[in-house]
Backbone as ProteinMPNN parsed JSONL, in Angstrom:
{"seq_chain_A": "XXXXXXXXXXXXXXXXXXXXXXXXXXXXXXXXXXXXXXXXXXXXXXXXXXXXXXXXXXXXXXXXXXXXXXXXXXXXXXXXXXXXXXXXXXXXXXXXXXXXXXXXXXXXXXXXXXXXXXX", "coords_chain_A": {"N_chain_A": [[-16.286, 6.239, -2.564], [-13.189, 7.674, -1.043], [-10.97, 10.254, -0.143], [-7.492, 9.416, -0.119], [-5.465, 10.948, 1.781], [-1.401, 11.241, 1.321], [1.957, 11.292, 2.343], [4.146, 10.267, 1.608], [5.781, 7.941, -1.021], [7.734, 5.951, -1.746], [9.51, 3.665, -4.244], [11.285, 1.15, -5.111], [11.684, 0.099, -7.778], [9.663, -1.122, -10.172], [8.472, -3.859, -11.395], [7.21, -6.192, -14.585], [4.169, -6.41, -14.852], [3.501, -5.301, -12.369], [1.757, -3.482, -9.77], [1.685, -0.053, -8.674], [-0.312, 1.904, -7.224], [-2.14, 5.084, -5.839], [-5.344, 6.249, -4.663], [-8.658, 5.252, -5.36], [-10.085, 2.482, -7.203], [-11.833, 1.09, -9.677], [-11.062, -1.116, -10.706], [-8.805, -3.55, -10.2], [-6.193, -5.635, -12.566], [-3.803, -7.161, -12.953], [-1.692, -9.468, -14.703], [0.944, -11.805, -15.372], [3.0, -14.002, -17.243], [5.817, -15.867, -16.764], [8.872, -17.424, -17.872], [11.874, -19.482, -17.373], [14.97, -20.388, -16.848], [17.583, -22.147, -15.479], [20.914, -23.32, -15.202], [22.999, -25.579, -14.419], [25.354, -25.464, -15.076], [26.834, -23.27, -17.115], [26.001, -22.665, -19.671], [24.025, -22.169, -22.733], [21.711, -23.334, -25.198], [20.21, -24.273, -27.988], [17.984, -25.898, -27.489], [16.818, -25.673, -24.832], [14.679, -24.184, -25.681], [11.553, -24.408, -25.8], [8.36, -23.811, -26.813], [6.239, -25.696, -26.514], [5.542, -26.465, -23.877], [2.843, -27.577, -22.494], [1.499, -26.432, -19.855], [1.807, -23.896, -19.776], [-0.021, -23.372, -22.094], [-2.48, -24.189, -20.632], [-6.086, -23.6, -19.23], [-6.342, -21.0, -17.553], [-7.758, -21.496, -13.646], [-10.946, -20.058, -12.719], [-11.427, -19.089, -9.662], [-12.876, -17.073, -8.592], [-16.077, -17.342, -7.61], [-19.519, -16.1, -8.911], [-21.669, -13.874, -6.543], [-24.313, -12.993, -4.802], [-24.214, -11.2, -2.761], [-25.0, -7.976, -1.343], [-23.04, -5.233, -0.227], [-22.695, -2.316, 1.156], [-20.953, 0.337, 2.07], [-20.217, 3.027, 3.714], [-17.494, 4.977, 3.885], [-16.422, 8.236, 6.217], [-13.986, 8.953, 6.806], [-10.845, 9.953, 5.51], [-8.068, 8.015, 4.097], [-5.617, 7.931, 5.797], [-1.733, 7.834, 5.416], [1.588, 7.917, 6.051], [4.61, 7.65, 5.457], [5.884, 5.782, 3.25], [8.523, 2.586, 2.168], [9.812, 0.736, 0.05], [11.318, -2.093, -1.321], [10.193, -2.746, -4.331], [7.601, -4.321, -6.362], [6.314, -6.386, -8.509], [6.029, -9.268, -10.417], [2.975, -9.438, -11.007], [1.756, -8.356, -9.338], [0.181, -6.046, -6.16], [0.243, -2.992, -4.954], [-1.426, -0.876, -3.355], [-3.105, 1.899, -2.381], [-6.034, 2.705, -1.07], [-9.351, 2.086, -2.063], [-10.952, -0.554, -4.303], [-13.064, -2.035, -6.12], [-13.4, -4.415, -7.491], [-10.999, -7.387, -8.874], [-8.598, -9.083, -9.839], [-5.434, -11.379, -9.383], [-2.901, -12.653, -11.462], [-0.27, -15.012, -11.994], [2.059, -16.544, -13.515], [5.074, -18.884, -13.765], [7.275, -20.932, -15.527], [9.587, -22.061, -14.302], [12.769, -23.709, -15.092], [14.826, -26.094, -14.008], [17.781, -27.183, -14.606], [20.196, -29.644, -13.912], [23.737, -30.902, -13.438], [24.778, -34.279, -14.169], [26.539, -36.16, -11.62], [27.383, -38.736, -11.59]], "CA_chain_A": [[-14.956, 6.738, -2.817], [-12.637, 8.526, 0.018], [-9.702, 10.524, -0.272], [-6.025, 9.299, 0.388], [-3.715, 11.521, 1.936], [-0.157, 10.196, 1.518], [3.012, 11.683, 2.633], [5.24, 9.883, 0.739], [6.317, 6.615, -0.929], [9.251, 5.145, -2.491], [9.736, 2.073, -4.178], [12.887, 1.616, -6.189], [11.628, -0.874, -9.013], [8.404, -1.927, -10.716], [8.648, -4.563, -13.188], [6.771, -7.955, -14.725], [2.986, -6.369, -14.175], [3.392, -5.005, -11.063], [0.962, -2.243, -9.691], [1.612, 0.857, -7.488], [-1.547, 2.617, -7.127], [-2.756, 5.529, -4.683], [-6.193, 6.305, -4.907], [-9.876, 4.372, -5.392], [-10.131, 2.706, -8.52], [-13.049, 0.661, -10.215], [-10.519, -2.91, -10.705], [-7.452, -4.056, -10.778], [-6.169, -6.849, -13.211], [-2.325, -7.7, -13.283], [-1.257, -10.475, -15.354], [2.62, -12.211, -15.918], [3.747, -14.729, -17.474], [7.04, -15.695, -16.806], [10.129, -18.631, -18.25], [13.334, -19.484, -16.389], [15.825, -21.75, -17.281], [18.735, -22.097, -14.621], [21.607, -24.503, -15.476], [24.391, -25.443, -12.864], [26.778, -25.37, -15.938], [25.695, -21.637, -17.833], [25.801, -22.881, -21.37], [22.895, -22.505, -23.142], [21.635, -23.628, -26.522], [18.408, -23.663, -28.502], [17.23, -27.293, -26.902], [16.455, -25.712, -23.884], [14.06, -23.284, -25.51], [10.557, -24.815, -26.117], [7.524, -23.628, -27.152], [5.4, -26.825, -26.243], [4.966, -26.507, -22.766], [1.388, -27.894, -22.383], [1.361, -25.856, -18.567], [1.448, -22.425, -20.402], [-1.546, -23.062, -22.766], [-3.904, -24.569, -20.085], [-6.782, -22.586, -18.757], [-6.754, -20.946, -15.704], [-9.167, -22.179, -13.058], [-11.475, -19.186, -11.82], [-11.9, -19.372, -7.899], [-14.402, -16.661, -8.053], [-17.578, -17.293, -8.01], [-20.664, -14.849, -8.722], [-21.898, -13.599, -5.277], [-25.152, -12.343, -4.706], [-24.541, -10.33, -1.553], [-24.367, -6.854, -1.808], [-22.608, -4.46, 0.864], [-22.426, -0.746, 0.905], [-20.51, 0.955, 3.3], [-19.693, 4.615, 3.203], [-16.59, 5.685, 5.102], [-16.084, 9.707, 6.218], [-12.715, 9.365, 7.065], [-9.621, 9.744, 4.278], [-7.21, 6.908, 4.143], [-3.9, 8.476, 5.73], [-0.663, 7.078, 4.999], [2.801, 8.771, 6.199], [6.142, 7.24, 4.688], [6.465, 4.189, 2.164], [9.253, 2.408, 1.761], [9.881, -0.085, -0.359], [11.97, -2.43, -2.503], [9.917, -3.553, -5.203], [6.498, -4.145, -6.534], [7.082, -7.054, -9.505], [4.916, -10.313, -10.701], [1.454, -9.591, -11.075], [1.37, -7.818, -7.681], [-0.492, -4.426, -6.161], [0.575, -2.134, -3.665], [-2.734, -0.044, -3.905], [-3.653, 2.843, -1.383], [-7.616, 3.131, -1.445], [-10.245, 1.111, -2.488], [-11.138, -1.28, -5.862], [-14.658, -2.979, -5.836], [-12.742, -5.938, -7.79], [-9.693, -7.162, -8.763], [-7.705, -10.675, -9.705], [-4.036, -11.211, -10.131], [-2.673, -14.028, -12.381], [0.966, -14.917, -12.343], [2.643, -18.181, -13.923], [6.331, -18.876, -13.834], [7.663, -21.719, -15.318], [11.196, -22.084, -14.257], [13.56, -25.203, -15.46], [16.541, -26.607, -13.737], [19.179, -28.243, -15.446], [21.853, -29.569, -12.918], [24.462, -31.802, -13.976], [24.67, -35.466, -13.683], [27.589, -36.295, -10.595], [28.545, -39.803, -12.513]], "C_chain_A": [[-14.567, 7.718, -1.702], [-11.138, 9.04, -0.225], [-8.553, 9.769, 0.625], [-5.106, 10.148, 0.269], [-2.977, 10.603, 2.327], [0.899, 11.114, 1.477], [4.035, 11.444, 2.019], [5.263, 8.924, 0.554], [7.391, 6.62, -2.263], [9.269, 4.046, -2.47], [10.63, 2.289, -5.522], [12.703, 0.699, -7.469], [10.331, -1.275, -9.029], [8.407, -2.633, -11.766], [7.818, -5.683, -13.046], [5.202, -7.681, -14.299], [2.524, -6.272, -12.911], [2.602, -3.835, -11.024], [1.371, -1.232, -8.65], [0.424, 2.025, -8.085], [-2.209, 3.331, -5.742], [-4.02, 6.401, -5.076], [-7.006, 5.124, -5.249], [-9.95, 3.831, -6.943], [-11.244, 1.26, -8.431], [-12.486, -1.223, -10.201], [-9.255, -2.871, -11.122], [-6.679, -5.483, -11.389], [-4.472, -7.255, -14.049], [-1.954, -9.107, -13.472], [0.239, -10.383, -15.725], [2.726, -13.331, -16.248], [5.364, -14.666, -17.738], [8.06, -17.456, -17.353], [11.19, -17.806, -17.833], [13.572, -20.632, -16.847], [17.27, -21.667, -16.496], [19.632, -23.64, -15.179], [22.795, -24.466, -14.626], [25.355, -25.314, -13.772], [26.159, -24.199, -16.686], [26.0, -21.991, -19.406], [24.703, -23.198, -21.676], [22.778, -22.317, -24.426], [20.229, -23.577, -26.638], [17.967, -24.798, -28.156], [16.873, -26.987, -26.134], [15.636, -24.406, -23.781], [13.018, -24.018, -26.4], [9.435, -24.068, -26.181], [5.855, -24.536, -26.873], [5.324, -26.976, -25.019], [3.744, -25.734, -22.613], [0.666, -26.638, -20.838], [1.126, -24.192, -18.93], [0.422, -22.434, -21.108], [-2.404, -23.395, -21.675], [-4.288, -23.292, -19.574], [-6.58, -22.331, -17.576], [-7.626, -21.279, -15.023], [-9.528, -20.293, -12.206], [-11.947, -19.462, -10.318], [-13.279, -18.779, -7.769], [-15.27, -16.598, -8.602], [-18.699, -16.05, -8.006], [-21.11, -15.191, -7.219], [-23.494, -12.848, -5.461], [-25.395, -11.323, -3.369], [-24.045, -9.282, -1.956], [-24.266, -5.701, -0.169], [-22.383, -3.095, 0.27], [-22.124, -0.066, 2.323], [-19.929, 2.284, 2.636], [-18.512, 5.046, 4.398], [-16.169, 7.482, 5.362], [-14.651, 10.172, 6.094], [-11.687, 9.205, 5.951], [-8.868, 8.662, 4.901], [-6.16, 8.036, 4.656], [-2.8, 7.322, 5.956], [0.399, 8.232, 5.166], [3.733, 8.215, 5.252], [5.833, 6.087, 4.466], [7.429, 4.036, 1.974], [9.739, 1.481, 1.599], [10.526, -0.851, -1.287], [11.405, -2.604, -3.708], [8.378, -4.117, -5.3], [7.051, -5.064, -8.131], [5.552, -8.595, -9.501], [3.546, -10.189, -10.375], [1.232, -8.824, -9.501], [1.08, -6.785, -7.394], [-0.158, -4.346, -4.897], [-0.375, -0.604, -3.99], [-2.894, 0.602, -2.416], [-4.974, 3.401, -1.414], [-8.058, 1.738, -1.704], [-10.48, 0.638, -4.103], [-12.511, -2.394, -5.297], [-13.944, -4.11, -6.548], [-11.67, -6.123, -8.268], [-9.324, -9.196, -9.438], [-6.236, -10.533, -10.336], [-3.724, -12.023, -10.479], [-1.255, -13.861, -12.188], [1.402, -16.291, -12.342], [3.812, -17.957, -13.842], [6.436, -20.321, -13.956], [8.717, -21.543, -15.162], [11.815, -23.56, -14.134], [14.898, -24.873, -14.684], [16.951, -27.258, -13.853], [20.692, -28.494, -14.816], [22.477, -31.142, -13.696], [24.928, -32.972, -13.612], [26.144, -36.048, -13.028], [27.47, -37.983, -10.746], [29.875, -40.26, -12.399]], "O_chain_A": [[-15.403, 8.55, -1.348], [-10.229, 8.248, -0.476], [-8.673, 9.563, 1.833], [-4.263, 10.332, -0.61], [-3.176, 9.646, 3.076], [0.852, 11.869, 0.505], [4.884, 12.314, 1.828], [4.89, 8.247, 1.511], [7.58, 7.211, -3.326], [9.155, 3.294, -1.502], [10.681, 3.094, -6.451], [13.688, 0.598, -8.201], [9.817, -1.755, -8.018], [8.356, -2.202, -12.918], [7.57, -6.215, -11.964], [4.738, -8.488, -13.494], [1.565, -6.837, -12.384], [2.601, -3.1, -12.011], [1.381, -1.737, -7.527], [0.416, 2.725, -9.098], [-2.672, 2.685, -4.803], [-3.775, 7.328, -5.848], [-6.434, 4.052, -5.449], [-9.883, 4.652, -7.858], [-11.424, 0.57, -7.428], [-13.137, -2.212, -9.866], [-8.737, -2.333, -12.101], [-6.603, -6.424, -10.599], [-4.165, -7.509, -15.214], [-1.901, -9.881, -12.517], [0.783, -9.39, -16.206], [2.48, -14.038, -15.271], [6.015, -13.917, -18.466], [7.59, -18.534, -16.99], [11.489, -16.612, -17.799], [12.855, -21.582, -17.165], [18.122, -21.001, -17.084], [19.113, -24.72, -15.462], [23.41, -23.473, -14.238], [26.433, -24.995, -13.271], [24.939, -24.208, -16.853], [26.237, -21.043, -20.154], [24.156, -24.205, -21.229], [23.421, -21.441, -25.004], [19.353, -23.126, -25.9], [16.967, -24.853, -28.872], [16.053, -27.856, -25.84], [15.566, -23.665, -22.801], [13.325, -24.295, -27.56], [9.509, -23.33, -25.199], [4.716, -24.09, -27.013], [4.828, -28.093, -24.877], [3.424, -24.546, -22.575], [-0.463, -26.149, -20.886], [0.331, -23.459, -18.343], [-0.313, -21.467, -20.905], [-3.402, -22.681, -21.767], [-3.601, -22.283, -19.414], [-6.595, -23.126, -16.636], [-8.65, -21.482, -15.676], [-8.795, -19.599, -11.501], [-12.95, -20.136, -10.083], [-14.313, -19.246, -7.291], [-15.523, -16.085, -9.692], [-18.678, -15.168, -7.149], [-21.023, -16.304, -6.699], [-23.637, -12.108, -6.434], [-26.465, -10.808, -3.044], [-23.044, -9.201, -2.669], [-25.145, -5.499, 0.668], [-21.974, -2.845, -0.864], [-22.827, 0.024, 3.33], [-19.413, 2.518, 1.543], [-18.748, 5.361, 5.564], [-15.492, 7.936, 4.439], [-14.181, 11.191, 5.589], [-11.746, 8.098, 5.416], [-8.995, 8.398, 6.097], [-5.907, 8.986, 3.915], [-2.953, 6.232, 6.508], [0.249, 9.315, 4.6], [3.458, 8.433, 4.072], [5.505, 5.311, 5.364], [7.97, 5.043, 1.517], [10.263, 0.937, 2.571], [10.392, -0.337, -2.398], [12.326, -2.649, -4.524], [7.888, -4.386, -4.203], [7.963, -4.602, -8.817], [4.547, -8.731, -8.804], [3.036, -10.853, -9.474], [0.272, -9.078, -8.774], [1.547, -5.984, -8.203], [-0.191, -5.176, -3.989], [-0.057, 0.39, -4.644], [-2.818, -0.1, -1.407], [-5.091, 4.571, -1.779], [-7.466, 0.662, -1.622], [-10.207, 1.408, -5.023], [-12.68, -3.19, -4.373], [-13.988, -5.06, -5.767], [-10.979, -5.104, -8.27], [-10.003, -10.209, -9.267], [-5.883, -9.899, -11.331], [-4.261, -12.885, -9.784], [-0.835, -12.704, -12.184], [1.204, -17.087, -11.425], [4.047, -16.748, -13.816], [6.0, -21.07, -13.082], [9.172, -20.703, -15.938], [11.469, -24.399, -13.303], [15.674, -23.917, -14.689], [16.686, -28.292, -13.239], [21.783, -27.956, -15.01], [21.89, -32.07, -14.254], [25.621, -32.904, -12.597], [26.962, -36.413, -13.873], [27.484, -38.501, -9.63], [30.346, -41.008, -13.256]]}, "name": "protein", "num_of_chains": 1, "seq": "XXXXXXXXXXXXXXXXXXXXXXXXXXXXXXXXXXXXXXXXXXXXXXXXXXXXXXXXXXXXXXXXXXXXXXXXXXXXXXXXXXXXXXXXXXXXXXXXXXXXXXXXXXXXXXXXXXXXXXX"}
């Protein structure tokens, strides 16, 4: 673990399991699920709100695998960081200053589009 001096940051919105984090931390684990339904005509009714999309229950596939290598590095120096500035920090995403020994971010979005048949 090493200190972060930071001067400043600004970010004007965090939403949907987003992370802003300054300092070392042990893991980070941001999860979103998200539904969208865009229609080129904006009328919407209860047909175009389901519950049965098979793509939201399946499992996620884990990438990572157990590792047996082990690294240890010690750093003296603090993290510095002057001015942040930023729009936005949103879907499962980290804007982390320091270190995290592990970490995974998950984020689904189904989004539907319903354009209208040119007949």
């Amino acid at each position: 673990m090493r200190n972060s001096n930071v001067q400043s940051v600004y970010c004007n919105s965090i939403e949907f399991s987003g992370t802003l984090q300054i300092g070392d931390s042990e893991g980070v684990y941001p999860f979103s699920i998200a539904r969208a339904v865009q229609k080129e005509n904006p009328v919407f009714t209860d047909e175009y709100i389901t519950d049965d999309e098979t793509i939201m229950r399946e499992p996620l596939p884990n990438f990572l695998e157990k590792s047996n290598v082990q690294l240890h590095h010690k750093s003296q120096h603090p993290i510095q960081v002057g001015s942040i500035n930023m729009i936005g920090v949103t879907g499962a995403s980290v804007f982390h200053i320091g270190s995290f020994k592990h970490g995974k971010a998950v984020s689904i979005t189904r989004h539907k589009r319903i354009l209208s048949n040119n007949e």
